[in-house]
C-alpha positions as CSV (number, residue, x, y, z in Angstrom):
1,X,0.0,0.0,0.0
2,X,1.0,3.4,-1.3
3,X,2.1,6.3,1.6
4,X,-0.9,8.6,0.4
5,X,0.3,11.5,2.6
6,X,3.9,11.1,1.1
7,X,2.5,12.0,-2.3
8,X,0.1,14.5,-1.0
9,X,3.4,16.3,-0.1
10,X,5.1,15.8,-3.4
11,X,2.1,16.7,-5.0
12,X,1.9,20.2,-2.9
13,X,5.8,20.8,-4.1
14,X,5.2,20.1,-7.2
15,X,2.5,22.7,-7.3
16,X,4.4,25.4,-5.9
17,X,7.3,25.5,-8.8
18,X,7.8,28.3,-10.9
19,X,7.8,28.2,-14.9
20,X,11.7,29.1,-14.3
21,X,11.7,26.3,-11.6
22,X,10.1,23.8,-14.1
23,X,12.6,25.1,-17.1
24,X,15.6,24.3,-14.6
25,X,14.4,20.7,-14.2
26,X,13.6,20.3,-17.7
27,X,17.2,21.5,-18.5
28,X,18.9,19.4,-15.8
29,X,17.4,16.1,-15.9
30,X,19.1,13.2,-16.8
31,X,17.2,11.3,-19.2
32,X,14.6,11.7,-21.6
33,X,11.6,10.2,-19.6
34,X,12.7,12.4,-16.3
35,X,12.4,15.3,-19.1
36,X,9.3,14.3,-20.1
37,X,7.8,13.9,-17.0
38,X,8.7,17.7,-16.1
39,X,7.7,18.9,-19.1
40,X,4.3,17.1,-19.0
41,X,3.7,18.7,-15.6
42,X,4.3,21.9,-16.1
43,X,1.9,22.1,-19.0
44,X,-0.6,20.4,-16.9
45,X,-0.8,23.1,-14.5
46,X,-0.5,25.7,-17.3
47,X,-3.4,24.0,-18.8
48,X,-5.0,24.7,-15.4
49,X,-4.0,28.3,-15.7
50,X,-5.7,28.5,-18.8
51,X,-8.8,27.3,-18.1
52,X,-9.3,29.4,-15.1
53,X,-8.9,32.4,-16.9
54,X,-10.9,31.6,-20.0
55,X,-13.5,31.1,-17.3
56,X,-13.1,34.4,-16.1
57,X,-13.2,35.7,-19.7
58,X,-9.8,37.4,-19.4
59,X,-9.0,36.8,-22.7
């Protein structure tokens, strides 16, 4: 059985990074899968971005 609260944690980290954080992980990881992985995150929560403001009609 999985440590649920362990992940929540990573999962509240991972939320706080910055584009530039992201972009520093992206550049430093050491294989294509761990690059992918950073990458796929970081447009997940842009994604999110995105959706909240097209449901605020900012743009």
């Amino acid at each position: 059985m999985c440590d649920v609260k362990k992940y929540n944690e990573i999962y509240k980290d991972i939320k706080e990074l910055t584009q530039e954080d992201t972009m520093q992980l992206v550049l430093e990881a050491s294989t294509e899968e761990e690059k992918d992985f950073y990458i796929m995150i970081s447009d997940f929560f842009l994604q999110k971005k995105q959706k909240e403001c097209i449901a605020r009609n900012v743009f």
